[in-house]
C-alpha positions in Angstrom: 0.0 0.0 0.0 1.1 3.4 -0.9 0.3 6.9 0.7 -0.6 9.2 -1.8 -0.7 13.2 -0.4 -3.3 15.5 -2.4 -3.1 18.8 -2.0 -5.6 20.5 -4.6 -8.0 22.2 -3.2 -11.1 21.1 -5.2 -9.9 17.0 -4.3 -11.9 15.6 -0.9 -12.2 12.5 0.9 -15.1 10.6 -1.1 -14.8 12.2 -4.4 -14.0 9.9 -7.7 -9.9 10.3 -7.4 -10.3 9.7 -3.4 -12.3 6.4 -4.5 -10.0 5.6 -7.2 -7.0 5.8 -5.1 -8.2 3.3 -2.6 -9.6 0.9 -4.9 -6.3 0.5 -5.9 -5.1 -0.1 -2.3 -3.9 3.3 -2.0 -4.6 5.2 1.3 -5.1 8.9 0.7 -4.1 11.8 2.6 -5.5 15.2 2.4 -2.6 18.3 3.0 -3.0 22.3 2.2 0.0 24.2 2.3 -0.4 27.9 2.6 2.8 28.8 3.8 5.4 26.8 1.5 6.4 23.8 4.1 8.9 21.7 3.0 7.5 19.0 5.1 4.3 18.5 3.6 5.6 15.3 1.0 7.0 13.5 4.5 6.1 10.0 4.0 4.7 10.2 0.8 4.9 7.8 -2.3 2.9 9.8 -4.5 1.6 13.6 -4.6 -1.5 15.2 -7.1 -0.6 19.0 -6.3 -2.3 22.2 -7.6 -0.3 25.1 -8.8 1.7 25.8 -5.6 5.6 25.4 -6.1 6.9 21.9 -6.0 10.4 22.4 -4.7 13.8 20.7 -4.4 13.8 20.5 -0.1 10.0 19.0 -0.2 10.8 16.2 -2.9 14.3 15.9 -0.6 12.1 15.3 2.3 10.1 12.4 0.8 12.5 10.0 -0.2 10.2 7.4 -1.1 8.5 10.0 -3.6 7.9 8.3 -7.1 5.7 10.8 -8.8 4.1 14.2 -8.6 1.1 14.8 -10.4 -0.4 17.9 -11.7 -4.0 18.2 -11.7 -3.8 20.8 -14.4 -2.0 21.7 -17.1 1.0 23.9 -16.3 4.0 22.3 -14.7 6.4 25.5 -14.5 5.5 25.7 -10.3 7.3 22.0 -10.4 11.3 21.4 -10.0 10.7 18.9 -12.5 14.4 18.7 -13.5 15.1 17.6 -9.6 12.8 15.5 -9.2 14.1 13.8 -12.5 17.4 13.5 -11.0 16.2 11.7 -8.0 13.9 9.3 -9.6 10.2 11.3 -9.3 8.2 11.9 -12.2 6.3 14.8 -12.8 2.7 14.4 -14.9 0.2 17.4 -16.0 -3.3 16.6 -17.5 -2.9 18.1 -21.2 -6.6 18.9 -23.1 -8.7 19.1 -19.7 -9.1 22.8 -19.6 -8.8 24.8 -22.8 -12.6 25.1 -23.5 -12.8 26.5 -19.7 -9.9 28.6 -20.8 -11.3 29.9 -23.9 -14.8 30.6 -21.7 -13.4 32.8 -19.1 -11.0 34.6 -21.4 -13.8 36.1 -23.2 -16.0 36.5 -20.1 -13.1 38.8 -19.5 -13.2 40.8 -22.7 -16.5 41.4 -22.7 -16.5 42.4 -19.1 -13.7 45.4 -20.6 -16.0 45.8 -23.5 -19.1 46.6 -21.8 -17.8 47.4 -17.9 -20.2 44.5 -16.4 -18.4 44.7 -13.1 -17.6 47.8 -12.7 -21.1 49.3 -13.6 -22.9 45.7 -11.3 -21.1 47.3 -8.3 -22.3 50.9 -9.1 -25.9 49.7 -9.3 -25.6 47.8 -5.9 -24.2 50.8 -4.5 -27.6 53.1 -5.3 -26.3 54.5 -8.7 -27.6 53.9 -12.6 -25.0 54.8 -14.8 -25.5 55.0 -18.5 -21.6 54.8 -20.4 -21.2 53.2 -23.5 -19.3 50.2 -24.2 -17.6 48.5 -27.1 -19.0 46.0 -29.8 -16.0 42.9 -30.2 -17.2 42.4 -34.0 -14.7 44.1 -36.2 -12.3 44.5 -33.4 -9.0 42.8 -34.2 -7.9 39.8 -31.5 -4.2 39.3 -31.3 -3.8 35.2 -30.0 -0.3 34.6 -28.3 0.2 30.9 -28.2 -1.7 28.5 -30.3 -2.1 25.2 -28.0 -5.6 23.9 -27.4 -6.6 27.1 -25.5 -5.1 29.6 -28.4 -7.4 27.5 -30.9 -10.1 27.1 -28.9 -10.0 31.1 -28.1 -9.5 31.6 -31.8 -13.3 29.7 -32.2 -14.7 32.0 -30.6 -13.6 35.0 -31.6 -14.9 33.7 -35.0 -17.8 33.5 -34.1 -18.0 37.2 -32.3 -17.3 38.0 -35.8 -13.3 39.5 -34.9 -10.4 39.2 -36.9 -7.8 37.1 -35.6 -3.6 37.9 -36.1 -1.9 35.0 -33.8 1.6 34.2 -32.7 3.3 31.1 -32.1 6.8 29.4 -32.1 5.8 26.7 -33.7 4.0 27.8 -37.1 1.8 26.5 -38.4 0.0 25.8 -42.2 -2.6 29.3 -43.1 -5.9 27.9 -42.1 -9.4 29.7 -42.9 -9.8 33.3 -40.3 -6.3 32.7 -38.9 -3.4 35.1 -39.6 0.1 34.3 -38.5 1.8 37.7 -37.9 5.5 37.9 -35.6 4.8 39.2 -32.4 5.7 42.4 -33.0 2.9 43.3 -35.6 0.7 41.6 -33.4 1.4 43.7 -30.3 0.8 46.8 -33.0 -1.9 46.0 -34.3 -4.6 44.4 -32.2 -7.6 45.9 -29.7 -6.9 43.2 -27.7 -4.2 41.0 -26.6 -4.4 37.5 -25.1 -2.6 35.2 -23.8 -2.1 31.5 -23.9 2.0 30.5 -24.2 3.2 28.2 -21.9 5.6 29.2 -19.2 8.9 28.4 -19.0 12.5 29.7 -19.1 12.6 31.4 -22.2 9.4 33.4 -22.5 9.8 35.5 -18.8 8.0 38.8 -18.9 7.4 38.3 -22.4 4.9 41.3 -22.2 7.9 43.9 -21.3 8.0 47.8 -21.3 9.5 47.4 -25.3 6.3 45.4 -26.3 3.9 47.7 -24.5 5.3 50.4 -25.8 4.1 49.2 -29.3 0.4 48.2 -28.1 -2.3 50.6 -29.1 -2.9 53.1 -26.2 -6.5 51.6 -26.5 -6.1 48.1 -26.6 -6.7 45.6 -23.7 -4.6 42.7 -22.4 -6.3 39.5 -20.7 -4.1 37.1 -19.4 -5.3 33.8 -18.5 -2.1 32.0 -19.3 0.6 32.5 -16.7 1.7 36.0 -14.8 5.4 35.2 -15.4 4.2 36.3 -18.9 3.9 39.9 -17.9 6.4 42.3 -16.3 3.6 43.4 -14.1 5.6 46.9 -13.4 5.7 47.8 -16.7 1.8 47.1 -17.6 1.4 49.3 -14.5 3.9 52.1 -16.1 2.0 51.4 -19.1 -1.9 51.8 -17.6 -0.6 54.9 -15.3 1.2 56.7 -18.7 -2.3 56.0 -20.6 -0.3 54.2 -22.9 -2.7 51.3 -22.5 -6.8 51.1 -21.9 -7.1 48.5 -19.6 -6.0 44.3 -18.2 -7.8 41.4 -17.3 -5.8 39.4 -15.5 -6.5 35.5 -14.1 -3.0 35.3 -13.6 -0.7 37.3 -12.1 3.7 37.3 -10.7 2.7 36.9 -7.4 -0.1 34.7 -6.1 -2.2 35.0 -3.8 -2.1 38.8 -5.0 -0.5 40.6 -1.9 -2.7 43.2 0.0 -0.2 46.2 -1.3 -0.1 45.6 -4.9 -0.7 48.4 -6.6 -2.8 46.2 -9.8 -5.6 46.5 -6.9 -7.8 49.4 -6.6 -7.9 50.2 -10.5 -10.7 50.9 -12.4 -9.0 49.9 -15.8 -7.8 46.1 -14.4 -10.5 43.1 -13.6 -8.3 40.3 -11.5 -9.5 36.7 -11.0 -8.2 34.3 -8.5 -6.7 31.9 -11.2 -9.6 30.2 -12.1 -9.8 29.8 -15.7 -9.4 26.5 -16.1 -11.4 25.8 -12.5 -15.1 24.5 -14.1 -16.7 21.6 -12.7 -16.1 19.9 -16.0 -12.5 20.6 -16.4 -11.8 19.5 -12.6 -13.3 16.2 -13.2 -11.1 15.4 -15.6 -8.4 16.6 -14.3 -8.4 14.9 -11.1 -9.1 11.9 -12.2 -6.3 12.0 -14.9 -4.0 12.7 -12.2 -5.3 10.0 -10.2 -4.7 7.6 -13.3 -0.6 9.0 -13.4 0.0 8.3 -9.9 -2.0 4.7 -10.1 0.4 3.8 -12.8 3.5 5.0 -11.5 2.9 2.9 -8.4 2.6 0.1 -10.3 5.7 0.2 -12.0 4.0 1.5 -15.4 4.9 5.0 -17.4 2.6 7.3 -16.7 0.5 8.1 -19.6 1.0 11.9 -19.0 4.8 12.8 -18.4 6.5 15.9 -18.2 10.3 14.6 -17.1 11.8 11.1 -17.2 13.4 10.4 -14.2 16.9 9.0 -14.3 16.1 6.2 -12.2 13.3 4.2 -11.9 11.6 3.9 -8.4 10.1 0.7 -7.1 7.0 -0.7 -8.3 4.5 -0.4 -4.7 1.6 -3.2 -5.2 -1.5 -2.8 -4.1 -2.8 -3.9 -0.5 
């Protein structure tokens, strides 16, 4: 029998992974870590972890570690190249999420566009105010990244009857309403930018001072990819110098967003709590994907969803 730690917040005692786990033989124990222990993996054979940082000292402290399992997509929060090195993999759940993504990304435009927040609260608060807002047919949608949630984003603005200039680094055939531009022409050119590259080494603050110098001093940015996208104090130069309209952000550098930051209070940024993927749907199938990585791992078997190969293989743990 193997102990498997969860500590995603939207897994409980009873749920499908909780009664997947144990059929296997597996006994389950339930962990949140809000202030970074290194402890919390003590004792473990298996983890399924949201997006809180995985580090080198907590796979140290769980020697008997064989695999930690993402129950989402993005892995960057994950030492992955440690735990390689001491025989741990690290799995994700690719293709749960990006129609959740694609949802909420234009929940946030069209919030910008027509100020559905901002102008909620004022009616709570006794007033009735009357601004305009901003039609999304006709205005020009600028895709960074072109996984499942850039195409799935790309749908939809389709449909909203936008034009669409994406960016990728890995291009791509034309195909019908799509326009592959660099991401320079992008940043010039659209009303609003989006984002959906993955995070990693080589794409830090990607959204600089340079690049929002270049952006329309009308346009919009929604991030629902990753905050390490964004040099968060230059989008603030940028909003305070009117050289750009407005943010969405899901994401953001620091999460949760301290107290003091200064993206809070502002009338021309919406922030979410990360929860773009978070649908009952796409939970579902990414816990129980996760669930399916570790079950496999603890058998001996390659997970099906890797994101490293360890360097040595851990023990096979049979069922009780």
């Amino acid at each position: 029998m193997a102990t498997v730690v969860i500590t995603t917040d939207f897994l409980v005692h009873g749920d499908r992974v909780h009664r997947a786990l144990t059929g296997s033989g597996h006994e389950v124990r339930y962990v949140r870590n809000p202030n970074g222990a290194d402890d919390i993996l003590a004792g473990a054979d298996a983890a399924i972890v949201g997006g809180e940082p995985i580090t080198a000292p907590m796979m140290a402290a769980a020697p008997t570690l064989r695999i930690v399992a993402r129950s989402g997509v993005g892995h960057d929060a994950v030492d992955d190249a440690t735990a390689a090195d001491l025989g741990i993999w690290v799995t994700n759940t690719p293709g749960v999420n990006h129609h959740s993504v694609a949802e909420m990304t234009f929940a946030l435009l069209l919030d910008v566009a027509r100020s559905v927040s901002s102008v909620s609260a004022a009616v709570q608060s006794g007033q009735w105010p009357r601004q305009g807002g901003t039609e999304l047919r006709g205005a020009v949608l600028g895709v960074i990244g072109f996984g499942p949630s850039g195409q799935a984003v790309t749908g939809i603005a389709r449909a909203f009857g936008m034009t669409v200039l994406v960016h990728t680094r890995h291009p791509r055939p034309p195909r019908g309403g799509v326009t592959f531009v660099d991401l320079d022409t992008l940043c010039a050119s659209a009303d609003y930018i989006s984002l959906h590259s993955k995070a990693d080494a080589s794409n830090v603050h990607l959204i600089n001072a340079e690049r929002l110098a270049v952006m329309k001093p009308s346009a919009v940015l929604v991030n629902t990819a990753r905050g390490s996208l964004v040099d968060h104090d230059a989008l603030i130069d940028a909003l305070d110098g009117g050289r750009l309209a407005a943010a969405a952000l899901d994401v953001v550098d620091i999460e949760p967003l301290p107290p003091t930051s200064a993206l809070r209070g502002r009338d021309n940024v919406i922030i979410t709590s990360h929860l773009a993927g978070q649908t009952e749907q796409a939970r579902s199938r990414a816990g129980i994907i996760a669930a399916e990585n570790v079950i496999a791992a603890l058998t001996g078997r390659r997970p099906p969803n890797p994101v490293n190969t360890p360097r040595m293989a851990g023990p096979t743990i049979a069922s009780a």
